[in-house]
C-alpha positions in Angstrom: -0.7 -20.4 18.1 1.1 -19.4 14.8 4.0 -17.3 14.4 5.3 -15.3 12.0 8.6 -14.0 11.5 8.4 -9.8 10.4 11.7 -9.4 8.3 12.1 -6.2 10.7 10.8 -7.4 14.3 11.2 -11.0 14.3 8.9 -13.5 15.3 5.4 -12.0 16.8 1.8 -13.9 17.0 -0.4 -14.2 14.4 -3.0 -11.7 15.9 -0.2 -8.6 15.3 -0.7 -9.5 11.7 -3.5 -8.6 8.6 -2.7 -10.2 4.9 -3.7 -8.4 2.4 -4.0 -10.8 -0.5 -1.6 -11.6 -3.3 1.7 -10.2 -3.8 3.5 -9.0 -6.8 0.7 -7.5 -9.0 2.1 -5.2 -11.3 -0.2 -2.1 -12.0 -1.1 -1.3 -15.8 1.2 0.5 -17.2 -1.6 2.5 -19.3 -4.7 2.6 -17.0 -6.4 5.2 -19.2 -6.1 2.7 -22.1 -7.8 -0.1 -20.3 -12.0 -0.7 -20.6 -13.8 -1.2 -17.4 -14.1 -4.8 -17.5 -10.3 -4.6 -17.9 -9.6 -2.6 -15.0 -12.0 -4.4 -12.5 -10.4 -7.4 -13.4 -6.9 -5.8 -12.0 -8.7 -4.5 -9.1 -11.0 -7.3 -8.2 -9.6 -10.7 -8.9 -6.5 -12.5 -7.9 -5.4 -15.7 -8.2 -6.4 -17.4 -4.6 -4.1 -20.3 -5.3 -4.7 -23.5 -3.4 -0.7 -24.2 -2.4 2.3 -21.9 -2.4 1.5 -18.4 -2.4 2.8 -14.9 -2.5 1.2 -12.7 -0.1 1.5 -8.9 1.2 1.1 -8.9 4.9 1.6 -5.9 7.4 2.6 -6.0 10.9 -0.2 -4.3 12.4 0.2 -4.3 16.2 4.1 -4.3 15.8 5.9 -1.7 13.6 3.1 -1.1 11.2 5.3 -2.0 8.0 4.4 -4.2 5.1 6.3 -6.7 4.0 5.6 -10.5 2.0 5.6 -13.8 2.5 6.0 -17.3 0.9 2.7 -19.2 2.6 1.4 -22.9 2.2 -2.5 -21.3 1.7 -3.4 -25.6 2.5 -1.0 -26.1 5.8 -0.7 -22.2 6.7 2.5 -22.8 6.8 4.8 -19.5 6.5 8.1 -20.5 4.2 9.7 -17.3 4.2 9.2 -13.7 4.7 11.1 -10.8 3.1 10.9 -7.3 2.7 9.3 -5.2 -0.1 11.5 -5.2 -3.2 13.8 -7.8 -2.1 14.1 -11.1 -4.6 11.2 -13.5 -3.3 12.2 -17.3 -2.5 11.8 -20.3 -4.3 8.7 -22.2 -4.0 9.4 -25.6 -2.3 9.5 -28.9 -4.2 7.2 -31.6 -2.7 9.6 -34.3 -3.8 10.2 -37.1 -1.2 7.1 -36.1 1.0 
């Protein structure tokens, strides 16, 4: 069973939770200004990085809120989770492993 730790409930299992992909994206500032290859490129693709990654999960079957997560997308294992618009941790070095 994995666990994760919502910043406002504590630890729950995995099943009370949905990711919803990478975290961080910053929206165009000018949206009208972009083509259409340009704006499905911000829409569709993401990064999908094969390591450390910054996610946007909710607690779905808990308190329903959203908050990230520092994740290991190779181990699944969950660094650290914070809330929305706190500073997000440091990725991990690998040193010594």
């Amino acid at each position: 069973m994995l666990v994760i730790k919502c910043p406002f409930c504590g630890e729950r299992d995995q099943t009370e939770f949905t990711c919803h992909g990478e975290a961080h994206i910053a929206r165009p500032e000018n949206p009208d200004e972009l083509t259409d290859e340009q704006w499905g490129d911000y829409i569709f693709f993401r990064q999908n990085i094969k390591g450390y990654q910054y996610e946007r999960w909710s607690h779905d079957h808990g308190c329903g809120r959203w908050f990230n997560a520092l994740r290991n997308s190779v181990t699944d294992q969950f660094v650290d989770t914070y809330k929305i618009g706190e500073e997000k941790p440091a990725i991990p070095s690998d040193e010594g492993k």
